[in-house]
N, CA, C and O atoms as CSV, one atom per row, in Angstrom:
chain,resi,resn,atom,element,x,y,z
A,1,UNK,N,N,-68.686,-122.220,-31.259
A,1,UNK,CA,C,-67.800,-121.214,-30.693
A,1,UNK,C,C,-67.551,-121.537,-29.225
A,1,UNK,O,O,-68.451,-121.858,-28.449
A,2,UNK,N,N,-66.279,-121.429,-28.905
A,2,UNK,CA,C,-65.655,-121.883,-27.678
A,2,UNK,C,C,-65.526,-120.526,-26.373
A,2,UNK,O,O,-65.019,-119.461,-26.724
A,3,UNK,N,N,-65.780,-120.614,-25.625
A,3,UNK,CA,C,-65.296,-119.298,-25.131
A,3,UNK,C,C,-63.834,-119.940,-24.454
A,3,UNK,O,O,-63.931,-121.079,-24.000
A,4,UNK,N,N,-62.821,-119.430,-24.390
A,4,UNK,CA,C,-61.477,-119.623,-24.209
A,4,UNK,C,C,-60.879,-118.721,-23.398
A,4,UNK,O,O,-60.731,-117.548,-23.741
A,5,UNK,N,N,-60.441,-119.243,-22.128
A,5,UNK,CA,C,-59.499,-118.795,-20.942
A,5,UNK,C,C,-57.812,-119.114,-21.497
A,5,UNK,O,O,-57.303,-120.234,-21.543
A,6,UNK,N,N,-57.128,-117.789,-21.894
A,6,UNK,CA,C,-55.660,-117.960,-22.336
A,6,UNK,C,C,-54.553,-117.137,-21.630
A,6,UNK,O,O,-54.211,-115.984,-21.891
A,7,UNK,N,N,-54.031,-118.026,-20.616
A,7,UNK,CA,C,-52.900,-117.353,-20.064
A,7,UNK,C,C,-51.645,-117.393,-20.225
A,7,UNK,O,O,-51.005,-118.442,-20.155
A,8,UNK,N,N,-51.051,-116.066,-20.500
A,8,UNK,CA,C,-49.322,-115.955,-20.764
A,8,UNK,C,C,-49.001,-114.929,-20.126
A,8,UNK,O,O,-49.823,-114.074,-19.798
A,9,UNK,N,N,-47.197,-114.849,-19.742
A,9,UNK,CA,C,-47.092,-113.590,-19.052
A,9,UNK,C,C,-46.179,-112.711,-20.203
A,9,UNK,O,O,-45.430,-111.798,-19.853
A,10,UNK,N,N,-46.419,-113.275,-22.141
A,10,UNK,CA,C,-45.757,-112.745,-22.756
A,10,UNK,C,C,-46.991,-112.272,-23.549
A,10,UNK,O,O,-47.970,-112.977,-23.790
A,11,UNK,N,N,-46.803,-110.850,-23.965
A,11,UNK,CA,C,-48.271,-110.153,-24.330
A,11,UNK,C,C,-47.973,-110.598,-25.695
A,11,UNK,O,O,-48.930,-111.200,-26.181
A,12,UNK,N,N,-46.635,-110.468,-26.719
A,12,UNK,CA,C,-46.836,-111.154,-28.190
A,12,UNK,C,C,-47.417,-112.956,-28.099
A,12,UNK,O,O,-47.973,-113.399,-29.104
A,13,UNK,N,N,-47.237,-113.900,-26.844
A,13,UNK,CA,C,-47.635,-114.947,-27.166
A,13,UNK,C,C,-49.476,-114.882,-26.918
A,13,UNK,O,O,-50.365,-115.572,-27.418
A,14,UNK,N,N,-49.522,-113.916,-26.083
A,14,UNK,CA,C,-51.375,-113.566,-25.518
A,14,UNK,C,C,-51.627,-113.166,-27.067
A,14,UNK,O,O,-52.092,-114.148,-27.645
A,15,UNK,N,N,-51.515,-112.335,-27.717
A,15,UNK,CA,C,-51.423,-111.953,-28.809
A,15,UNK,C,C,-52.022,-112.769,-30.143
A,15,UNK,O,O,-53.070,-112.567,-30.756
A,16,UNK,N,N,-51.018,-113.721,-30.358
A,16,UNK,CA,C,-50.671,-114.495,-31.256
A,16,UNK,C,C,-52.335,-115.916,-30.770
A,16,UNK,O,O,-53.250,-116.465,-31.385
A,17,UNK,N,N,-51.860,-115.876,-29.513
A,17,UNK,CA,C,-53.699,-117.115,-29.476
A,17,UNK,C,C,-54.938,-116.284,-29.606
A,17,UNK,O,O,-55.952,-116.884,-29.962
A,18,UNK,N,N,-55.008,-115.168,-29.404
A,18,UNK,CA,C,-56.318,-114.415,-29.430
A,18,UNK,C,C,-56.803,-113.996,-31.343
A,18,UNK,O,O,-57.915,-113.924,-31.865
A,19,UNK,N,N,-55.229,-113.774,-32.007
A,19,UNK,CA,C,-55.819,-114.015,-33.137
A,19,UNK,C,C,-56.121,-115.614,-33.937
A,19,UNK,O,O,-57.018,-115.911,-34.725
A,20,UNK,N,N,-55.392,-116.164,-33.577
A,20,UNK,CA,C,-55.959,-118.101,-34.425
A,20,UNK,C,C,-56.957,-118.734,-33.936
A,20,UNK,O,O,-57.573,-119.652,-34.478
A,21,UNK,N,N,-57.234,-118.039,-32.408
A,21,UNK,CA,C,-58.384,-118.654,-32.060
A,21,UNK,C,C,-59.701,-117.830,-31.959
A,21,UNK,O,O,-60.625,-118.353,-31.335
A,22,UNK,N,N,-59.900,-116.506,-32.547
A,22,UNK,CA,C,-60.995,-115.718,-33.132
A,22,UNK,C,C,-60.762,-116.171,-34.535
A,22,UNK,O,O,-61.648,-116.804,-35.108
A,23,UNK,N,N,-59.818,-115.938,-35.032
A,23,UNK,CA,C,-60.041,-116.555,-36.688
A,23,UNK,C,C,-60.712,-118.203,-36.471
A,23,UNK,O,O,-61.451,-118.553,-37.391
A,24,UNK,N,N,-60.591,-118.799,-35.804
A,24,UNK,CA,C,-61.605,-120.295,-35.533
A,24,UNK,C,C,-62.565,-120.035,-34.831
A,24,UNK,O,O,-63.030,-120.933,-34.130
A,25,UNK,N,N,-63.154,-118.695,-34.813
A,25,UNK,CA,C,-64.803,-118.383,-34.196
A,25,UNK,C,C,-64.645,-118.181,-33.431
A,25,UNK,O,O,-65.222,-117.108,-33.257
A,26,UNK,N,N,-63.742,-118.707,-31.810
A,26,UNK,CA,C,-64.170,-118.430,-30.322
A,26,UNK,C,C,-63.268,-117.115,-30.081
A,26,UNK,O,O,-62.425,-116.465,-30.699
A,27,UNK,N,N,-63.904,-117.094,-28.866
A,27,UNK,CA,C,-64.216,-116.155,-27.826
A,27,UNK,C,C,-62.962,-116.033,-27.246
A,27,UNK,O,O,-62.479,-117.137,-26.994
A,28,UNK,N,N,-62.258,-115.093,-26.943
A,28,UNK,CA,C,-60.920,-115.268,-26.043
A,28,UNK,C,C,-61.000,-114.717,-25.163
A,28,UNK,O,O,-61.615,-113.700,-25.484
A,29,UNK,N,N,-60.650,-114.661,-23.594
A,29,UNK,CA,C,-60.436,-114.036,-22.693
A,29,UNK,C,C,-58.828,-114.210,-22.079
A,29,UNK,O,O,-58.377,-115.170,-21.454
A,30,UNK,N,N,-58.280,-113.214,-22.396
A,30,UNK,CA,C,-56.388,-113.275,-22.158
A,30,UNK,C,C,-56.444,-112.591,-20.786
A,30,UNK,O,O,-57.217,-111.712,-20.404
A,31,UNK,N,N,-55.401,-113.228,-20.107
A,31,UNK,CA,C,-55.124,-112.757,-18.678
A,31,UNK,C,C,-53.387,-113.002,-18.550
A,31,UNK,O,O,-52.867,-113.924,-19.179
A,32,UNK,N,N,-52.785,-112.327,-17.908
A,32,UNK,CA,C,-51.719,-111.883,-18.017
A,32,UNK,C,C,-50.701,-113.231,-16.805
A,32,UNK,O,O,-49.623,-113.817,-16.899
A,33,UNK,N,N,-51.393,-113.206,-16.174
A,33,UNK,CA,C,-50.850,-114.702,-15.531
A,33,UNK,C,C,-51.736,-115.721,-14.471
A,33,UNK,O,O,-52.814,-115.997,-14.998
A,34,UNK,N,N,-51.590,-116.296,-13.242
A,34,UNK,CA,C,-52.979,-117.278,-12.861
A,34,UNK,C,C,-53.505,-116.005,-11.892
A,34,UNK,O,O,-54.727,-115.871,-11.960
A,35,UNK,N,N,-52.981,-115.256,-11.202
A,35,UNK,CA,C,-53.754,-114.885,-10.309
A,35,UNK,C,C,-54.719,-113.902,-11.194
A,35,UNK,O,O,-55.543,-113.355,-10.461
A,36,UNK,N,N,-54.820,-113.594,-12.325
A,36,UNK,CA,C,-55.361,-112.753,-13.446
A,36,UNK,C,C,-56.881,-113.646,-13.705
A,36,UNK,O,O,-58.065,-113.308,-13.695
A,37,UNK,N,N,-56.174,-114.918,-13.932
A,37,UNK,CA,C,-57.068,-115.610,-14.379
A,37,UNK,C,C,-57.868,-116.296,-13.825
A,37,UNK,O,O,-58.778,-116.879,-14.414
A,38,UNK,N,N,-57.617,-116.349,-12.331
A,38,UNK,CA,C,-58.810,-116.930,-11.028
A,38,UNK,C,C,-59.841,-115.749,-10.762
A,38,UNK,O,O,-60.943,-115.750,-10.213
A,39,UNK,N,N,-59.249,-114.959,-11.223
A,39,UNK,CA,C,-60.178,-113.640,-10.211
A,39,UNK,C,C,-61.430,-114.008,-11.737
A,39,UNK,O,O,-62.610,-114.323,-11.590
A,40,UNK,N,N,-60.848,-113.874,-12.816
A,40,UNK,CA,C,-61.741,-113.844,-14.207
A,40,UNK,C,C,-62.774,-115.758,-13.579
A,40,UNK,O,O,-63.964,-115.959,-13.820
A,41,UNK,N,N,-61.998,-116.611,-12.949
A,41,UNK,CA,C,-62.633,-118.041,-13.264
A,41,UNK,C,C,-63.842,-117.889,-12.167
A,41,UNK,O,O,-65.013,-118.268,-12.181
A,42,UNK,N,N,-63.157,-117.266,-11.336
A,42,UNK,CA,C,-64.668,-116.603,-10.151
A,42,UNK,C,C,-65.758,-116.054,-10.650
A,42,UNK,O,O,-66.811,-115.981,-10.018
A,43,UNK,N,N,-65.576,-115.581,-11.942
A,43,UNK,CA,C,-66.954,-114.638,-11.838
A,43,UNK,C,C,-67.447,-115.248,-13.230
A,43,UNK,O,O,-68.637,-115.188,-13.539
A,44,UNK,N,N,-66.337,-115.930,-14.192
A,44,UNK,CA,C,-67.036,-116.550,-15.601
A,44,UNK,C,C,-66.771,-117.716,-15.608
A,44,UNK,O,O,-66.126,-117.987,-14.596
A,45,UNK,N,N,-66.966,-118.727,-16.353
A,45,UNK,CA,C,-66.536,-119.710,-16.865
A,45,UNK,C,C,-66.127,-120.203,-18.285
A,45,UNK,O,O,-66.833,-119.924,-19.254
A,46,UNK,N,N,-64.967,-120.948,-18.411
A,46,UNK,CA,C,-64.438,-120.820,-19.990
A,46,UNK,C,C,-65.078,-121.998,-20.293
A,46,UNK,O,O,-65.751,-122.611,-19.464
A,47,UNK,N,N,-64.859,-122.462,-21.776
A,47,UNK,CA,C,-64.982,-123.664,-21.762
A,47,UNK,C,C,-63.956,-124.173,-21.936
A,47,UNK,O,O,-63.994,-125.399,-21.829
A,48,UNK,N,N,-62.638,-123.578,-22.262
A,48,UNK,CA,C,-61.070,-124.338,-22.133
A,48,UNK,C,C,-60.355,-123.559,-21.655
A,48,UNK,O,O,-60.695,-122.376,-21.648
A,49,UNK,N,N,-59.145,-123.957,-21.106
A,49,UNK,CA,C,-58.125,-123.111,-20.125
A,49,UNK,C,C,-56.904,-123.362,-21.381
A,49,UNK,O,O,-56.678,-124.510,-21.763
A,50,UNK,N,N,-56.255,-122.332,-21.892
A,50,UNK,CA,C,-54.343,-122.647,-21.899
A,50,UNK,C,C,-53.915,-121.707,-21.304
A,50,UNK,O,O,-54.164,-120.505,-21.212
A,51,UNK,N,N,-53.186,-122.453,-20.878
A,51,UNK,CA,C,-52.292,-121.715,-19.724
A,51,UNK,C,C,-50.800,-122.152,-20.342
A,51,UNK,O,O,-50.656,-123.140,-21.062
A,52,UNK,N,N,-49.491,-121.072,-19.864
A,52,UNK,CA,C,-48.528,-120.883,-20.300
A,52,UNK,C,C,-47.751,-121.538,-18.358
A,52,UNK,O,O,-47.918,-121.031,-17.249
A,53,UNK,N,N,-47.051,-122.636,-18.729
A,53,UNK,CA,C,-46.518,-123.274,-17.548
A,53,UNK,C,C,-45.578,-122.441,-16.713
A,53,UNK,O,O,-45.713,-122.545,-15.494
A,54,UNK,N,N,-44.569,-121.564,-17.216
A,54,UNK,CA,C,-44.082,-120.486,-16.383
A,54,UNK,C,C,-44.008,-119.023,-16.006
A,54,UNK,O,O,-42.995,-118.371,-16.258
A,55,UNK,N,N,-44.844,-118.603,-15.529
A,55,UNK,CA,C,-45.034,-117.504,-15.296
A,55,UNK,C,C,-45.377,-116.580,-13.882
A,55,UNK,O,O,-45.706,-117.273,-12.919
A,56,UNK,N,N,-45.348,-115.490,-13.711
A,56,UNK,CA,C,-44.713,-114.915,-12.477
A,56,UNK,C,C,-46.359,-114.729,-11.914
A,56,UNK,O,O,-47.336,-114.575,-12.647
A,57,UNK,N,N,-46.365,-114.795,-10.244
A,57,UNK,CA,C,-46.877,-114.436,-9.486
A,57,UNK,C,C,-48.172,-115.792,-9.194
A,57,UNK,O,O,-48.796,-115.898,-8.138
A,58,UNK,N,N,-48.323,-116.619,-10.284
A,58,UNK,CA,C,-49.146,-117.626,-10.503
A,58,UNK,C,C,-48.859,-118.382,-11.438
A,58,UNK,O,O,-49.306,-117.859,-12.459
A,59,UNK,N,N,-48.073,-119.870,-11.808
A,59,UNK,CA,C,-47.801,-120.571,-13.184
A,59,UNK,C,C,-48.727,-121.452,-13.319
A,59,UNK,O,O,-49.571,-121.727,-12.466
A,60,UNK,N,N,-48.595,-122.025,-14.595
A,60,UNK,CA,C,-49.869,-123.087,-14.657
A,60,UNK,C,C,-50.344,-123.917,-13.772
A,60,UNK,O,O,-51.384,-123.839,-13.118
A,61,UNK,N,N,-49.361,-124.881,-13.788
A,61,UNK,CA,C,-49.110,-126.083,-13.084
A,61,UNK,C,C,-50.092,-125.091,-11.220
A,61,UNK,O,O,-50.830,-125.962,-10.760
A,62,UNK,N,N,-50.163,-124.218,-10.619
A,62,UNK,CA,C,-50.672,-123.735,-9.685
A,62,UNK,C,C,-52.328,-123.487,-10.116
A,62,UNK,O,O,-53.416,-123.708,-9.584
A,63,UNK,N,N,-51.756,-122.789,-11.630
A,63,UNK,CA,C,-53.630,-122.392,-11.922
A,63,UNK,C,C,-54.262,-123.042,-12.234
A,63,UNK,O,O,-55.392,-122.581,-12.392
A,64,UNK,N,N,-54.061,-124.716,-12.598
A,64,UNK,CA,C,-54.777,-125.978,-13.080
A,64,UNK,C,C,-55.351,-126.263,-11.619
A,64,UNK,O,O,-56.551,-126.515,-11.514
A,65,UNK,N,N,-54.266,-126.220,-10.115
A,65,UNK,CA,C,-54.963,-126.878,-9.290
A,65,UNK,C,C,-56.419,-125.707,-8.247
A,65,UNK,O,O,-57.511,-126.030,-7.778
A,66,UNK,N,N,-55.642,-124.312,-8.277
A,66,UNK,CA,C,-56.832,-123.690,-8.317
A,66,UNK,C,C,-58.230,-123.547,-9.059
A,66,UNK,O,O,-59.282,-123.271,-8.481
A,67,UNK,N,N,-58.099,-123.762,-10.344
A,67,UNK,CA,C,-59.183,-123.984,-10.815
A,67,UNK,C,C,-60.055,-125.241,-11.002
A,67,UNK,O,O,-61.166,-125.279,-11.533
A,68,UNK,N,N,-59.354,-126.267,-10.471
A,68,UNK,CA,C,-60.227,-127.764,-9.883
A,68,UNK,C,C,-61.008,-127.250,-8.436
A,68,UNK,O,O,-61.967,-127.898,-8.018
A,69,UNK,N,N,-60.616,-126.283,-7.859
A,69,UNK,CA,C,-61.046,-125.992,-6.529
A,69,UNK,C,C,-62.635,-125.581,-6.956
A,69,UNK,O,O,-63.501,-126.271,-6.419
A,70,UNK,N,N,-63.063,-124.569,-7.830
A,70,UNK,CA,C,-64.069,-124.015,-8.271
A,70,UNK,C,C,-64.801,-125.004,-8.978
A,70,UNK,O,O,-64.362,-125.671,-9.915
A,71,UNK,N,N,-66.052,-125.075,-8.437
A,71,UNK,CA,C,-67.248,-125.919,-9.084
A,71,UNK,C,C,-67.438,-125.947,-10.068
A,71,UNK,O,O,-67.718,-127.046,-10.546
A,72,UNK,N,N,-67.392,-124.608,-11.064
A,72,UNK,CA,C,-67.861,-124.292,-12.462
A,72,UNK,C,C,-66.539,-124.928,-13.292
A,72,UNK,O,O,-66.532,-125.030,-14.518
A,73,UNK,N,N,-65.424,-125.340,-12.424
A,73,UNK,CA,C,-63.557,-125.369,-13.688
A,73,UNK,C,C,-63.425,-127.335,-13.269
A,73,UNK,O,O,-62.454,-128.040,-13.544
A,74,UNK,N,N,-64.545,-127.730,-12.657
A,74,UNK,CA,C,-63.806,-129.563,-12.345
A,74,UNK,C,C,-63.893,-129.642,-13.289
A,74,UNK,O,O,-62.751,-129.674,-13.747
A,75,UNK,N,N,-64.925,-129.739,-14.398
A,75,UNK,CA,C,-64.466,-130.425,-15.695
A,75,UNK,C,C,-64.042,-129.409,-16.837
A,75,UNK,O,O,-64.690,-129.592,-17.867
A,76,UNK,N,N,-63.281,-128.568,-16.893
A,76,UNK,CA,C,-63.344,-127.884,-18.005
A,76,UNK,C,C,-61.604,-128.153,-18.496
A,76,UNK,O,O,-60.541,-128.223,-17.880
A,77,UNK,N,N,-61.978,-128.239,-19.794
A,77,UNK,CA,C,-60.080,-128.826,-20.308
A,77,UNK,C,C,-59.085,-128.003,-19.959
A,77,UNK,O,O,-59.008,-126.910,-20.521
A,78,UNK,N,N,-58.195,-128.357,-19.022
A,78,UNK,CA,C,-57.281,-127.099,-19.281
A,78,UNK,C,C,-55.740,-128.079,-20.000
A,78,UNK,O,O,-55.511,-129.287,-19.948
A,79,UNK,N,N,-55.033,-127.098,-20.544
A,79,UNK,CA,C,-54.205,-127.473,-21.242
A,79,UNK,C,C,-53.077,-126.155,-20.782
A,79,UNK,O,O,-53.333,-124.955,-20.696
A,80,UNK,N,N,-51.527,-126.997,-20.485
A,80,UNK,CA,C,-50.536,-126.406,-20.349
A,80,UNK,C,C,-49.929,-126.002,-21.608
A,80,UNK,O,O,-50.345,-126.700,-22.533
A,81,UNK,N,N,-48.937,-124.956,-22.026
A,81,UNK,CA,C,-48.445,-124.756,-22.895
A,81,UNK,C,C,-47.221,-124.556,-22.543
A,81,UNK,O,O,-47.116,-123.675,-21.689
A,82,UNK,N,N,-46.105,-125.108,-22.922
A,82,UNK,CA,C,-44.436,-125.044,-23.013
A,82,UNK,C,C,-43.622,-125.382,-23.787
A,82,UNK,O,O,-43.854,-126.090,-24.767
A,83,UNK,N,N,-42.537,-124.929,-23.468
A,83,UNK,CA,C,-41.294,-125.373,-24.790
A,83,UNK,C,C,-40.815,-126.772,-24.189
A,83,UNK,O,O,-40.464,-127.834,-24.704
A,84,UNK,N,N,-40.990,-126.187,-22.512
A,84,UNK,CA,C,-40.482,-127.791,-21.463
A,84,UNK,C,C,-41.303,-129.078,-22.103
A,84,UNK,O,O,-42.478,-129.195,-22.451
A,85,UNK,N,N,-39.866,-130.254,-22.111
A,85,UNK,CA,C,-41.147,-131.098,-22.218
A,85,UNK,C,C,-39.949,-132.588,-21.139
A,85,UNK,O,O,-39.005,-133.091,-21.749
A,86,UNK,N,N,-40.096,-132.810,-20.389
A,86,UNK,CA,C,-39.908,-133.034,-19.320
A,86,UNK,C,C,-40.806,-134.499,-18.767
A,86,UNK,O,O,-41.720,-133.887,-18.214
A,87,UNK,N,N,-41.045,-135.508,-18.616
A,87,UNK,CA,C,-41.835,-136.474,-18.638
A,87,UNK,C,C,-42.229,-136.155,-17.611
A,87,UNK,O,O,-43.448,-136.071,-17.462
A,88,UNK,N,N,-41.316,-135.850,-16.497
A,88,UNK,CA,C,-41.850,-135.566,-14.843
A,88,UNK,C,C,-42.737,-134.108,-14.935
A,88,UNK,O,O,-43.749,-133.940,-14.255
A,89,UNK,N,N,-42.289,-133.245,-15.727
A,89,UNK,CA,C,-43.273,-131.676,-15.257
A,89,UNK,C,C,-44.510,-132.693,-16.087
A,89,UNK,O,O,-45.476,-132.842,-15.339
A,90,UNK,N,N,-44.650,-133.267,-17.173
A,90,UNK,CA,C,-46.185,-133.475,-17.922
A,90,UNK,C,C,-46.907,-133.766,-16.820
A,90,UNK,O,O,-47.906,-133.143,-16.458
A,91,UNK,N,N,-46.082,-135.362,-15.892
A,91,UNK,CA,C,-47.067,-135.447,-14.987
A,91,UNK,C,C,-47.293,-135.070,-13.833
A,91,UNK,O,O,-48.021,-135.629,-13.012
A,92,UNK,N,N,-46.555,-133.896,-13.677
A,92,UNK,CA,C,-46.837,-132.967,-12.320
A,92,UNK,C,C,-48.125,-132.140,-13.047
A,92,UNK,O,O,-49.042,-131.611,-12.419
A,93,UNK,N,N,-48.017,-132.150,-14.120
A,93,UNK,CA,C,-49.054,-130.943,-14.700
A,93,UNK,C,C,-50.128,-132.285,-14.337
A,93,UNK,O,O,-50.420,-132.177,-13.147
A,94,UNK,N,N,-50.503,-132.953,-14.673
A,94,UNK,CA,C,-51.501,-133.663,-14.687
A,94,UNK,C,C,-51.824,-133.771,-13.362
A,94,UNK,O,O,-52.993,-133.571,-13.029
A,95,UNK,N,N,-51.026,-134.041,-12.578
A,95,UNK,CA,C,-51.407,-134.259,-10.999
A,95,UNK,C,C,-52.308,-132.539,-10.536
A,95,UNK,O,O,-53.329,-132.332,-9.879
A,96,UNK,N,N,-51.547,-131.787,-11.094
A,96,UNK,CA,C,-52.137,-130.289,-10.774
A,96,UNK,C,C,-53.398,-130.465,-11.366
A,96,UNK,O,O,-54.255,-129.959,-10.641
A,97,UNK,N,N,-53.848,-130.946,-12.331
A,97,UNK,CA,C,-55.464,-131.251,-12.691
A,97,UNK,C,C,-55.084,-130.857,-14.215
A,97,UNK,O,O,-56.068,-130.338,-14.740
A,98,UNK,N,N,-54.317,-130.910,-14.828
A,98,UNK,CA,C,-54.127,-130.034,-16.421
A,98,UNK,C,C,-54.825,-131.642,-17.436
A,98,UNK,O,O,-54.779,-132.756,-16.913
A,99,UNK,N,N,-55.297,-131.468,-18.593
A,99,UNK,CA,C,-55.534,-132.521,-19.398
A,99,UNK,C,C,-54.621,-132.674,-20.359
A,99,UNK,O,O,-54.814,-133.618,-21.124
A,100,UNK,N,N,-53.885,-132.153,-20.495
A,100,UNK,CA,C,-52.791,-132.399,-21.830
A,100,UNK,C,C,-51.675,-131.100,-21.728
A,100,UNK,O,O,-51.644,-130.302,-20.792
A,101,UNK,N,N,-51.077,-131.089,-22.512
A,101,UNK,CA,C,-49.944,-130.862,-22.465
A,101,UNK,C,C,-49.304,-130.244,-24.404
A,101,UNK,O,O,-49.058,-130.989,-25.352
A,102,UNK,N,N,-49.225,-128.844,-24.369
A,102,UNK,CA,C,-48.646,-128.487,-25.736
A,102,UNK,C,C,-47.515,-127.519,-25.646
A,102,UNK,O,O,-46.946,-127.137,-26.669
């Protein structure tokens, strides 16, 4: 069982990962966008990040490089999620610290 950091700023897509990924055993913790989900990376640690690449007040591509900042998130997978698929955003996401790309 995984414990799982999942950010969207669409509550049916928060929704939709909290049930496929409790039906596969783990743990979900949904946060509504990055600044949601730093305040949560401060005080827990996931063992995977998805994050949703556009979203208001904090987007991925920002919450991948904040959460390299925190000791407990250098190695933990995070993974962007988009419809974009863009060769240049993949590897801006990667430069932001993201491991892959869905």
């Amino acid at each position: 069982m995984a414990r799982i950091l999942a950010v969207d700023d669409s509550k049916a897509i928060r929704t939709m990962m909290k049930i496929v990924l409790e039906l596969e055993g783990h743990k979900v913790a949904l946060m509504e966008d990055g600044v949601e989900a730093m305040k949560f990376a401060r005080e827990r640690t996931a063992d995977l990040v998805i994050s949703d690449l556009n979203m208001p007040n904090m987007g991925g591509m920002s919450l991948a490089t904040n959460l390299r900042r925190l000791e407990n998130y250098k190695n933990v997978p995070i993974l962007i999620m988009t419809t974009e698929s863009a060769d240049y955003k993949k590897q801006k996401a990667k430069n932001s610290g993201a491991n892959g790309w869905i």
